[in-house]
C-alpha positions as CSV (number, residue, x, y, z in Angstrom):
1,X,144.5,120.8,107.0
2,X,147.4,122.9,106.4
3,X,148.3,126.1,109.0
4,X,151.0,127.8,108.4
5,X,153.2,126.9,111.4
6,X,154.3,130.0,113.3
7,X,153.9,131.8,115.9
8,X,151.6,134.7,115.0
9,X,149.2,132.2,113.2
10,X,148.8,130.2,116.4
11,X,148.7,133.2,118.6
12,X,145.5,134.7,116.2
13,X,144.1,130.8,116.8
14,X,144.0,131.2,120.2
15,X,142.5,134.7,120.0
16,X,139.6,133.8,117.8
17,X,139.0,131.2,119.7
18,X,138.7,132.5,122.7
19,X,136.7,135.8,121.1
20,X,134.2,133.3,118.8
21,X,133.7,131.2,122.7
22,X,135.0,128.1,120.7
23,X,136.6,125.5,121.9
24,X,139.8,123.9,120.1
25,X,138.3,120.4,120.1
26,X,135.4,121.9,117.6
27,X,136.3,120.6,114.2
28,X,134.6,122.5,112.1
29,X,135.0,126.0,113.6
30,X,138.9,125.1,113.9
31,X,138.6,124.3,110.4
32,X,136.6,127.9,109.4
33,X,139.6,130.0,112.2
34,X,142.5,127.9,110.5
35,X,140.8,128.9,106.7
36,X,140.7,132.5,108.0
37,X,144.1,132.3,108.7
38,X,145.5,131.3,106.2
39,X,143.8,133.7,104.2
40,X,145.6,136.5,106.3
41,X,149.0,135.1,106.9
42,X,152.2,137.3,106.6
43,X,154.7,134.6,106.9
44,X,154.4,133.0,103.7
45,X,155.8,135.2,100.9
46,X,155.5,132.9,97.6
47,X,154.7,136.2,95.9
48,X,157.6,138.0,96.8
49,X,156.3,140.9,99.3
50,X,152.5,140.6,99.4
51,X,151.2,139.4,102.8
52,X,148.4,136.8,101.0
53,X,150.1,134.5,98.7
54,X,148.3,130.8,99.3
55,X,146.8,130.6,96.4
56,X,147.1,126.5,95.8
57,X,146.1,126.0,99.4
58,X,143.6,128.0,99.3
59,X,142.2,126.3,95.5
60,X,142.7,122.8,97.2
61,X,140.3,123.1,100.3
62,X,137.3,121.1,99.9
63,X,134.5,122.6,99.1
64,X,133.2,122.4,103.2
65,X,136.4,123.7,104.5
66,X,136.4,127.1,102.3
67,X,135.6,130.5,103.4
68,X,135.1,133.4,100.8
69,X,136.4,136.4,102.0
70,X,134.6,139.5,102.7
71,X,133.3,141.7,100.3
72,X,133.5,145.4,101.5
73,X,131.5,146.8,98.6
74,X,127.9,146.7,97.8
75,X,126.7,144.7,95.5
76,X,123.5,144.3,93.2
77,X,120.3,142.9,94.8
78,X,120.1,140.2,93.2
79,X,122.9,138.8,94.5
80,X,120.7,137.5,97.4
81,X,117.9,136.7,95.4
82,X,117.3,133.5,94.1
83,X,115.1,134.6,91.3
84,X,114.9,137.7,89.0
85,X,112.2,138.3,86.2
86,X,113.4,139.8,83.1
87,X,111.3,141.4,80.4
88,X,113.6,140.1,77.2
89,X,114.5,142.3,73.9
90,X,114.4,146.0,73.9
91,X,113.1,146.3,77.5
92,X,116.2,144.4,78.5
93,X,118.2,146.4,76.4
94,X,117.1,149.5,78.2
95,X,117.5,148.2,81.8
96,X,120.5,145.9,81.8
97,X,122.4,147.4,78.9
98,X,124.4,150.6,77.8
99,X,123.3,150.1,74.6
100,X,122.4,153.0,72.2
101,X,118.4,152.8,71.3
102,X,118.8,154.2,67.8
103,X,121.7,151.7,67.1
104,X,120.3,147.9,65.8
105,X,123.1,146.2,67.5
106,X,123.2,142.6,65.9
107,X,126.7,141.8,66.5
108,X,126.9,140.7,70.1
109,X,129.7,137.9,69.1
110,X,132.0,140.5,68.1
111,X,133.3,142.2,71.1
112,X,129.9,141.6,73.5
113,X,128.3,144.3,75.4
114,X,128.5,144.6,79.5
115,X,125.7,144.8,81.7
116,X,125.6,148.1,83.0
117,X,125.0,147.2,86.5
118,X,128.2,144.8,86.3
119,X,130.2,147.7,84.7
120,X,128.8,150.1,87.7
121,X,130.5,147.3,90.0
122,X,133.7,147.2,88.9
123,X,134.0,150.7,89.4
124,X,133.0,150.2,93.0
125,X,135.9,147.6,93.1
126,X,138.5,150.3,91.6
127,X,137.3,153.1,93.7
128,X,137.7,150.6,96.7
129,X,141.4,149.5,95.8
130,X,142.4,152.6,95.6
131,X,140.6,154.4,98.3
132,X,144.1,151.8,100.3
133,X,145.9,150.5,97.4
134,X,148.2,148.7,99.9
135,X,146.0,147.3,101.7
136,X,143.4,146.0,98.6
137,X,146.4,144.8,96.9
138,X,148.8,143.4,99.7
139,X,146.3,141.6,101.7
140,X,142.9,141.3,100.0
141,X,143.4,140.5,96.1
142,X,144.8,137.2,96.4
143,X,141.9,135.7,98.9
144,X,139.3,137.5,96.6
145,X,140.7,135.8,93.1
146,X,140.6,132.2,94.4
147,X,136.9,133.0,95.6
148,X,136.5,134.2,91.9
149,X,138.9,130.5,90.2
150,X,136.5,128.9,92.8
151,X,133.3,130.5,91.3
152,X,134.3,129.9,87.7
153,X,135.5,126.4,88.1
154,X,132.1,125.7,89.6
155,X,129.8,126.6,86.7
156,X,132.3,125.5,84.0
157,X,132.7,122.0,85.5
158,X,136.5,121.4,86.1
159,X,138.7,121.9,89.9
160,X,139.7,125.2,91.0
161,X,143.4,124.2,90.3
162,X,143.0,123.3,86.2
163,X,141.3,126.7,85.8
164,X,143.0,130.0,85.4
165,X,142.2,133.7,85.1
166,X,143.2,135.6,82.0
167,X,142.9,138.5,80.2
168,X,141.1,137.0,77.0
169,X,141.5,133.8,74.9
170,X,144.2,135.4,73.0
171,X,146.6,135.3,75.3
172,X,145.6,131.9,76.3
173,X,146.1,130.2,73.5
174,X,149.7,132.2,72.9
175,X,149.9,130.8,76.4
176,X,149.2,127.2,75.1
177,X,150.9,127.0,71.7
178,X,154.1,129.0,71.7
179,X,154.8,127.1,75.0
180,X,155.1,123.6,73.6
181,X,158.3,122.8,72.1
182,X,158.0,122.0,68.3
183,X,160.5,120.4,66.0
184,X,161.1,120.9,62.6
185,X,158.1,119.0,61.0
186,X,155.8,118.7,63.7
187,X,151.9,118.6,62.3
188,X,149.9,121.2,64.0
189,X,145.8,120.5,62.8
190,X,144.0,123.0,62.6
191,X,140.7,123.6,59.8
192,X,139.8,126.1,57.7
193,X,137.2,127.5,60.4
194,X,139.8,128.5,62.7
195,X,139.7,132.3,64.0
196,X,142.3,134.8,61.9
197,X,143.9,135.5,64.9
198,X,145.1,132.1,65.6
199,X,145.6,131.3,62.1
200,X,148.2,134.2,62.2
201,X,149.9,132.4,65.5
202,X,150.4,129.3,63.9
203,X,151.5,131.2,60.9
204,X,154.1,132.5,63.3
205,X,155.2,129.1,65.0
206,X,155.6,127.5,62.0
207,X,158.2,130.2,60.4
208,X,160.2,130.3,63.9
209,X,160.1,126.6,64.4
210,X,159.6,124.8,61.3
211,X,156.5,122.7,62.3
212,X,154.3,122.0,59.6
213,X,150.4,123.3,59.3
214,X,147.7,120.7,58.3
215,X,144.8,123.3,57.6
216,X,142.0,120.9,56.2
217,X,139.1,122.3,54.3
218,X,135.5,122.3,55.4
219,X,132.8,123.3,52.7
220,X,129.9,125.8,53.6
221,X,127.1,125.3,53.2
222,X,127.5,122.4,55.7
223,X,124.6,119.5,55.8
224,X,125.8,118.5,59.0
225,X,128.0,117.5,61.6
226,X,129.1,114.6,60.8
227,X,130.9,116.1,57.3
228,X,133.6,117.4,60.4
229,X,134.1,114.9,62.1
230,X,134.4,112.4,59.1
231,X,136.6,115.1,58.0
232,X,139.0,114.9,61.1
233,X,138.5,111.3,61.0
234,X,139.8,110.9,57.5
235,X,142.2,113.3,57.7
236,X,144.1,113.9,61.1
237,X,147.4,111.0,61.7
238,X,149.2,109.7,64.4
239,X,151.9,112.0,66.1
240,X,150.1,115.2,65.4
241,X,151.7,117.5,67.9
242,X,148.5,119.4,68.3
243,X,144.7,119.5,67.0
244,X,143.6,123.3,67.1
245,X,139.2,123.5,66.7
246,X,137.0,126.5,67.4
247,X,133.9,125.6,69.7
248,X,131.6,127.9,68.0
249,X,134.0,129.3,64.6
250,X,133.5,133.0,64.0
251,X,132.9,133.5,60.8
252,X,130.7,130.5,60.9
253,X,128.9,130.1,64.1
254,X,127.9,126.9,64.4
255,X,128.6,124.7,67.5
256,X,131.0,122.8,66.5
257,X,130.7,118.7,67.2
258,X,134.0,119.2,69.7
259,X,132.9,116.0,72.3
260,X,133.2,113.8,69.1
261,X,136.3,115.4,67.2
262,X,138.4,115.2,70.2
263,X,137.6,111.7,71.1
264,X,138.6,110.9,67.2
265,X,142.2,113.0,68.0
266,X,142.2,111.3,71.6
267,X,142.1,107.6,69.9
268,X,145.3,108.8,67.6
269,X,146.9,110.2,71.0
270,X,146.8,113.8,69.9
271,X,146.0,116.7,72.6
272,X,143.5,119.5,71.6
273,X,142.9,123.0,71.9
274,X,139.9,124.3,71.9
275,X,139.2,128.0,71.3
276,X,135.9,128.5,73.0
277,X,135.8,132.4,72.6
278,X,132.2,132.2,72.3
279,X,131.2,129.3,74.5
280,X,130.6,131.3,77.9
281,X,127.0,132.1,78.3
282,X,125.9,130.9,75.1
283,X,126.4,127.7,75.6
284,X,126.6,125.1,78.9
285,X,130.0,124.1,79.6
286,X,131.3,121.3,81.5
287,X,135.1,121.0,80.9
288,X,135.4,117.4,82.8
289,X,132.6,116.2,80.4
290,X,134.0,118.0,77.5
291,X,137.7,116.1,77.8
292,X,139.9,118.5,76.4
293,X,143.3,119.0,76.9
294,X,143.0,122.6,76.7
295,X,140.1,124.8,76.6
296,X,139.9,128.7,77.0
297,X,136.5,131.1,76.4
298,X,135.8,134.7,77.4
299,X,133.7,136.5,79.9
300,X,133.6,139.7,77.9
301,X,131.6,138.1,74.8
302,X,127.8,136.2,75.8
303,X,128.6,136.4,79.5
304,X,128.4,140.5,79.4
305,X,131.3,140.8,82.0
306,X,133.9,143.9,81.3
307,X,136.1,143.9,79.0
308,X,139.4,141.7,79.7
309,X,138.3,138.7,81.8
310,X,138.5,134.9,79.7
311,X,139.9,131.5,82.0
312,X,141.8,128.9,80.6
313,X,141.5,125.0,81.4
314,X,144.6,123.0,81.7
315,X,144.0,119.3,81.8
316,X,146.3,118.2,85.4
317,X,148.9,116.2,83.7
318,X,150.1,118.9,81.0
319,X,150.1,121.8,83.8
320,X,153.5,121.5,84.7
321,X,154.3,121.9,81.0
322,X,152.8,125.2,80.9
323,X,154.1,128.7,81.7
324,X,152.4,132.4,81.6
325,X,153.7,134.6,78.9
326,X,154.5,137.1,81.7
327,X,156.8,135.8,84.8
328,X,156.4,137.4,87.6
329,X,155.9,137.0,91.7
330,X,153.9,133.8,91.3
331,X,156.7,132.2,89.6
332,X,158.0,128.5,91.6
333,X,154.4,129.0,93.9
334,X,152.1,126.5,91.8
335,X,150.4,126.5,88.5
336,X,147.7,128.8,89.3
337,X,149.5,131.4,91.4
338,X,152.0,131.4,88.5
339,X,149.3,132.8,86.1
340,X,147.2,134.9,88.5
341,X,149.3,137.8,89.2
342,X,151.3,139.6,85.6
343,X,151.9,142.9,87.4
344,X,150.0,145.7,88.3
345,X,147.3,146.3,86.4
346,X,142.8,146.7,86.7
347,X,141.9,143.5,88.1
348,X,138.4,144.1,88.4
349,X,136.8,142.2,85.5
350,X,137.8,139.2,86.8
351,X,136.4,140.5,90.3
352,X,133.0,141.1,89.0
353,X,132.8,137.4,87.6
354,X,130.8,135.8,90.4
355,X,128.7,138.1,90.4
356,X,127.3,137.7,86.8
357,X,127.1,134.0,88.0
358,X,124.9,135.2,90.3
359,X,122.9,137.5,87.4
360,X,122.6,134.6,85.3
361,X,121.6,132.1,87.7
362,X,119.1,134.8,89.0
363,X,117.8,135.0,86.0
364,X,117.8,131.4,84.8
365,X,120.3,130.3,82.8
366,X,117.5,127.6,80.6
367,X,115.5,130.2,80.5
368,X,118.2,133.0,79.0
369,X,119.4,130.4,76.9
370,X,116.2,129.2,75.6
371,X,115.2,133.2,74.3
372,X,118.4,132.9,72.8
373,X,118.3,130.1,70.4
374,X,114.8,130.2,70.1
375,X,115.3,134.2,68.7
376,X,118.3,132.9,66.5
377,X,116.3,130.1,65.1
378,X,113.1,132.6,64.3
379,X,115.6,135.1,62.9
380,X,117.2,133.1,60.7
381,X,114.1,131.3,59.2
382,X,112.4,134.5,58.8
383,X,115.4,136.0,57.1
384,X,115.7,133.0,55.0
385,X,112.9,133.1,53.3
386,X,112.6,137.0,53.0
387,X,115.8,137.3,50.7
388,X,115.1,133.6,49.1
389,X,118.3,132.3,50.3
390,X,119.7,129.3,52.8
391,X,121.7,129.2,55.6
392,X,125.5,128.0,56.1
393,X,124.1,125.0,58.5
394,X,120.9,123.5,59.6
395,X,119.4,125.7,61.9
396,X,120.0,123.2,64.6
397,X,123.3,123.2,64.8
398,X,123.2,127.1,65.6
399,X,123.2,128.4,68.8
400,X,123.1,132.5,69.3
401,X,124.6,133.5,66.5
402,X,124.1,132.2,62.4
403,X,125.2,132.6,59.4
404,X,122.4,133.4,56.2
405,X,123.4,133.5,52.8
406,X,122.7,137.1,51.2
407,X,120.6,137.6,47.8
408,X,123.1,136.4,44.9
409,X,121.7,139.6,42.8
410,X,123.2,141.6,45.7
411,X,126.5,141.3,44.0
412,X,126.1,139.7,40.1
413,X,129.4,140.3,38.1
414,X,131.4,141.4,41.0
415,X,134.2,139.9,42.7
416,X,133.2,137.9,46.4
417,X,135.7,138.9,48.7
418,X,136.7,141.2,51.8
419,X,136.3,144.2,50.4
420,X,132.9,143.6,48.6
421,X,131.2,142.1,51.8
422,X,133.0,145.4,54.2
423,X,131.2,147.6,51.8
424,X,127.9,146.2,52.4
425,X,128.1,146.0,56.1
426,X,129.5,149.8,56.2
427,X,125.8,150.6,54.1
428,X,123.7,148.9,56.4
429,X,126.0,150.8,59.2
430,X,125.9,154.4,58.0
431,X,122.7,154.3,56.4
432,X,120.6,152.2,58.5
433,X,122.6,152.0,61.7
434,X,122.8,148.4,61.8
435,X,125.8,146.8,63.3
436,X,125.8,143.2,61.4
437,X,129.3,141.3,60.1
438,X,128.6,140.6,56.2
439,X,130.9,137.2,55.6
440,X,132.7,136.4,52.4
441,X,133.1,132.7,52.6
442,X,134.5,130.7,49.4
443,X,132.9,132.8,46.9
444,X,129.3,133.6,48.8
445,X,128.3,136.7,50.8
446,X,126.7,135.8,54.7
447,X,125.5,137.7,57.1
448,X,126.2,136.8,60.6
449,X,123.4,137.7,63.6
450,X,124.0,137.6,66.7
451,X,121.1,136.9,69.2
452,X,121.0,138.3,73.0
453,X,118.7,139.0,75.3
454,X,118.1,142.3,74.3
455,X,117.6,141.5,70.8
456,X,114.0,140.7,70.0
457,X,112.6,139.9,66.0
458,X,111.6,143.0,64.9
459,X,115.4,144.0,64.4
460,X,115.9,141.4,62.3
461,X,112.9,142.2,60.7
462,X,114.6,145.4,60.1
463,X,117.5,144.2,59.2
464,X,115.4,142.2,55.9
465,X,114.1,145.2,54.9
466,X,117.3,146.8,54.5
467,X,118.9,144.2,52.9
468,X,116.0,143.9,50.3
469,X,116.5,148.1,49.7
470,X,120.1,147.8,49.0
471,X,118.9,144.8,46.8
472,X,116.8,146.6,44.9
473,X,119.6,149.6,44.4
């Protein structure tokens, strides 16, 4: 057990002893004083002048030895309750969301939608900074964001020090890929499912550095799994710099094999990314079970947290390879601290995470789950057969969101691209008030639903009907 040694630490020992009627030959309450301690000591400054910088210690205490802090704000009831019945669909929708009623919102996976209750707490968390903004941000935030690294590590199955908060996956993986150091002609993998976003990153690495992208193609309609990974396997070599996968792809949202396709880049000694935007929530994570190298998702999307809270893994032996885009007090203090404060700025989404652990644990995370997929496979067979089509995958391999292929007579003798399937989704939005992505994948129009808990069949039901008028136009 680490104290910080000085004076005024052992002088508050003393005191709280003597106040708490403990003697010092008690382990365990030395161990709970000495944790309290060094979650209020002034004389260690890694983060320049705020009085509670030991982050790393603080991530390293076994899990017996940790106090939380305080919270000084109140907090939803079900925080203390180990159970909490939900009526799914549009009840939900009503209760737990800020949802508009007349809008059919089918497009969860594209920016996600908070639970109004968890919203309503990060206010309380602002209005309490700033009732002593000092004081919150001093003394308290530091304490209070391990608590939260803690939390997170917890239900995503890694150690509090490979885990780190940040703003969304975006600026992990900028975090990840412009911080290694490639050479002209470096591979970077990556496939043709890979999000825009990052496409456009490694886009950008390759012009400034001169590595090379391997983009391999994978064909939709897919009849399986094992057409990626015997993909990867055939196509990936030896000396990649890095493999880049989605965990669920965006624009088609199955769940990808990763477990398989990184043990195939593992056995050429190539690291992996993976971009698991949409993995919190919808799916179970357990990052030590998973084996990548990297791995970042976000809170905002399935996990209904506020806008601007994601983590990112870092497997131990690559941490010291990798910096935060933004250098600031934590810098030299340890990989965590170096990430957890970029300057001044709302920290509560990441405050509010443990309790949405709490929400979804409430609730039951099998059983959110469960209404879930079982809505996304019902939705998509339904819609299936109503417009005569086929989905982009078997239904199995989808999880809350999938992708179903639209009516070819929706758009005979016209071009398939961007512009055709935007129209389409702006007619079932102005129209029908609908909000549903239409997908123009190599030369075939998708739509993608989403499926939450406040989504229930009849709005897919809906969502047929439309389709079939617009069909009929």
């Amino acid at each position: 057990m680490l104290i910080p040694s000085n004076t005024t630490c052992y002088d508050e020992l003393r005191r709280c002893l003597a106040y708490w009627g403990l003697g010092s030959s008690s382990l365990k309450s030395f161990r709970t004083i000495a944790v309290f301690i060094m979650q209020n000591a002034v004389a260690k400054r890694d983060f320049g002048s705020f009085q509670s910088s030991n982050v790393q210690e603080l991530l390293q205490l076994p899990e017996e030895e940790y106090v939380a802090p305080d919270i000084k704000i109140e907090l939803p009831e079900f925080v203390s309750s180990k159970s909490l019945e939900i009526e799914f669909g549009l009840p939900a929708k009503r209760k737990y969301f800020l949802l508009e009623e007349e809008c059919t919102f089918l497009n969860h996976g594209a920016f996600g939608a908070v639970l109004s209750n968890i919203l309503d707490l990060s206010h309380r968390w602002q209005k309490y900074m700033e009732r002593q903004p000092l004081r919150f941000l001093d003394k308290e935030i530091f304490p209070h964001l391990v608590y939260v690294t803690r939390r997170l590590a917890k239900f995503v199955g890694c150690d509090p020090t490979d885990i780190l908060l940040v703003t969304n996956v975006t600026t992990a993986t900028n975090s990840i890929l412009r911080g290694i150091k490639f050479k002209p002609g470096d591979i970077i993998y990556s496939l043709n499912l890979t999000y825009g976003a990052v496409k456009k990153l490694l886009k950008h690495i390759a012009e400034e550095t001169g590595a090379i992208i391997q983009e391999e193609t994978i064909i939709i309609p897919i009849e399986g799994a094992h057409q990626i990974i015997n993909k990867v396997k055939s196509t990936i070599k030896s000396g990649t710099k890095i493999a880049v996968f989605d965990h669920v792809p965006s624009n088609a949202p199955f769940i990808m094999p990763i477990k398989e396709l990184i043990a195939v880049c593992h056995e050429r000694s190539v690291p992996v990314f993976i971009d698991g935007a949409h993995a919190l929530g919808s799916l179970p994570i357990n990052l030590h079970d998973i084996g990548a190298d990297y791995y970042s998702s976000n809170a905002h999307k399935w996990f209904c947290s506020p806008k601007g809270a994601a983590f990112l893994y870092v497997r131990k032996e690559l941490q010291k390879s990798v910096r935060p885009l933004v250098i600031s007090h934590g810098f030299g203090s340890g990989f965590n601290s170096e990430f957890m404060w970029s300057g001044l700025k709302d920290y509560s989404p990441f405050l509010v995470l443990p309790t949405i652990i709490d929400f979804w644990e409430a609730v039951g995370l099998k059983k959110m789950r469960g209404y879930m997929y079982n809505l996304t496979e019902q939705a998509a067979n339904m819609l299936v057969e109503r417009l005569g089509t086929r989905l982009g995958a078997p239904v199995s391999m989808f999880g809350t969101m999938a992708l179903v292929a639209l009516p070819k007579r929706l758009y005979t003798n016209r071009e398939v691209n961007y512009d055709l399937a935007e129209s389409i989704q702006k007619k079932l939005s102005s129209r029908f008030s609908i909000e549903v992505p239409i997908k123009s994948i190599q030369g075939i129009l998708y739509v993608r639903i989403s499926c939450h808990i406040h989504n229930e069949i009849s709005e897919y039901e809906y969502l047929a009907e439309c389709l079939l008028k617009l069909d009929n136009e």
